[in-house]
matplotlib code that plots the C-alpha trace (Angstrom):
import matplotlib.pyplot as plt

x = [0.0, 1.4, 0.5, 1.0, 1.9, 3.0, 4.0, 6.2, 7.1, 9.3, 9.2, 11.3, 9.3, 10.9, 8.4, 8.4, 5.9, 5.3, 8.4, 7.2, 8.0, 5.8, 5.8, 2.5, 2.3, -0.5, -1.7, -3.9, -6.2, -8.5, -12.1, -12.8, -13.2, -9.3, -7.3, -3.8, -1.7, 1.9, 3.4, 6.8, 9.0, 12.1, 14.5, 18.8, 21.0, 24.2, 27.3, 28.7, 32.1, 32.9, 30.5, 27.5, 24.2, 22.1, 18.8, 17.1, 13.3, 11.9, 7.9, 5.4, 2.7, -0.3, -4.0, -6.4, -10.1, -13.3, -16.3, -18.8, -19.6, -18.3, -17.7, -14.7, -13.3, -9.6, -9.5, -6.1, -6.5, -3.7, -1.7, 0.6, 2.2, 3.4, 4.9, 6.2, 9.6, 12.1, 14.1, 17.0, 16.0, 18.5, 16.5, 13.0, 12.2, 8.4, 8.0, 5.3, 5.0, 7.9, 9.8, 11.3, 8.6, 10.0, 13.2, 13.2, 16.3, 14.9, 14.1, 12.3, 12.9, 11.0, 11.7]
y = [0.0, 3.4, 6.1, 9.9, 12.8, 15.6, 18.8, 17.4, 19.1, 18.4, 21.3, 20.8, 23.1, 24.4, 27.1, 27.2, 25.4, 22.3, 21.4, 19.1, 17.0, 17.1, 15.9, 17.2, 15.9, 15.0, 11.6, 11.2, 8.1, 6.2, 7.5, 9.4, 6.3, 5.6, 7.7, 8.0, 7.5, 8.1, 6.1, 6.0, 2.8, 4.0, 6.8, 6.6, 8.1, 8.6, 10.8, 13.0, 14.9, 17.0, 15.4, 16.3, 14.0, 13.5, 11.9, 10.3, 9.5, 6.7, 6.9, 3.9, 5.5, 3.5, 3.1, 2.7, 1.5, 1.5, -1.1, 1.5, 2.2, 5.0, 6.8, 6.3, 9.7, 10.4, 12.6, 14.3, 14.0, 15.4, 13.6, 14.2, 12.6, 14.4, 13.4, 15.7, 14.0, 17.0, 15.1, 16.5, 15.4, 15.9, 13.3, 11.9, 8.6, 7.7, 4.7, 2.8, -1.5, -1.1, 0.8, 4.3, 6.7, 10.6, 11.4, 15.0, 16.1, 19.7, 20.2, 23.8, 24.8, 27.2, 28.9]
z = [0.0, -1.1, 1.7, 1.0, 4.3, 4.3, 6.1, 8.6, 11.8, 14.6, 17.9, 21.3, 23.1, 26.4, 27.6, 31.4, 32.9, 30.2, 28.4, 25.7, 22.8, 19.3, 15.9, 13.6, 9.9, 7.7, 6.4, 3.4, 4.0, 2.0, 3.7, 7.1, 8.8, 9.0, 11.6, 12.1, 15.1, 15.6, 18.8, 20.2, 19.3, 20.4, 21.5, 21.0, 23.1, 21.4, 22.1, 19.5, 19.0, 21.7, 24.2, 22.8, 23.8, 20.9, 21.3, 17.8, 18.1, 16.3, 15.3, 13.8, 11.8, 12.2, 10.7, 12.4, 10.6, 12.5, 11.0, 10.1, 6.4, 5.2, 1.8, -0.1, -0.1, 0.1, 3.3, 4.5, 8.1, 10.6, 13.0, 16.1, 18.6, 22.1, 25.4, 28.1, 28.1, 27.3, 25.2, 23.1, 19.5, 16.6, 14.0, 13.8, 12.2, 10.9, 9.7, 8.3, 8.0, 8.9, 6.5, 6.6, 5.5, 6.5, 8.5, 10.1, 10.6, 11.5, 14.8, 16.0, 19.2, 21.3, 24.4]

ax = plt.figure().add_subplot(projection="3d")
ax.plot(x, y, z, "-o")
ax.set_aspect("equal")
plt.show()
């Protein structure tokens, strides 16, 4: 199965009071009865030059489908994944039956 997205983002948000962890995209799915979920599979620690601590997220897209009838409409629906873990992410990983869908290697930060 071929699966289109888009407009991935990636934000280590460190406001006071909620430091938090996000990555938003967009899945295009077969009818409005399929919804996307994005769930942690793993995180690396790894050390870099000059002892820096990276930290690489690893996502599993998922879809989910309910047993009502619905239309067959392509429908982009959004998707997003969170925890309050303030992790230090240099690269994101989605992937998707187990193969690499989108990398993010882009990582906003907020303050």
């Amino acid at each position: 199965m071929i699966i289109t997205t888009r407009d991935w983002k990636a934000q280590r948000d460190l406001m006071p009071g909620a430091p938090s962890f996000r990555v938003t995209g967009t899945v295009t799915v077969a009818h409005p009865g399929i919804t996307p979920k994005l769930t942690q599979s793993a995180v690396h620690h790894r050390e870099m030059t000059g002892g820096i601590k990276a930290c690489e997220v690893t996502l599993a897209l998922t879809l989910e489908d309910t047993d009502d009838c619905f239309l067959q409409v392509v429908t982009d629906k959004a998707v997003r994944f969170e925890t309050s873990n303030d992790l230090d992410v240099t690269k994101v990983s989605i992937f998707y039956n187990g193969q690499l869908l989108q990398q993010i290697d882009e990582i906003l930060t907020t303050h």
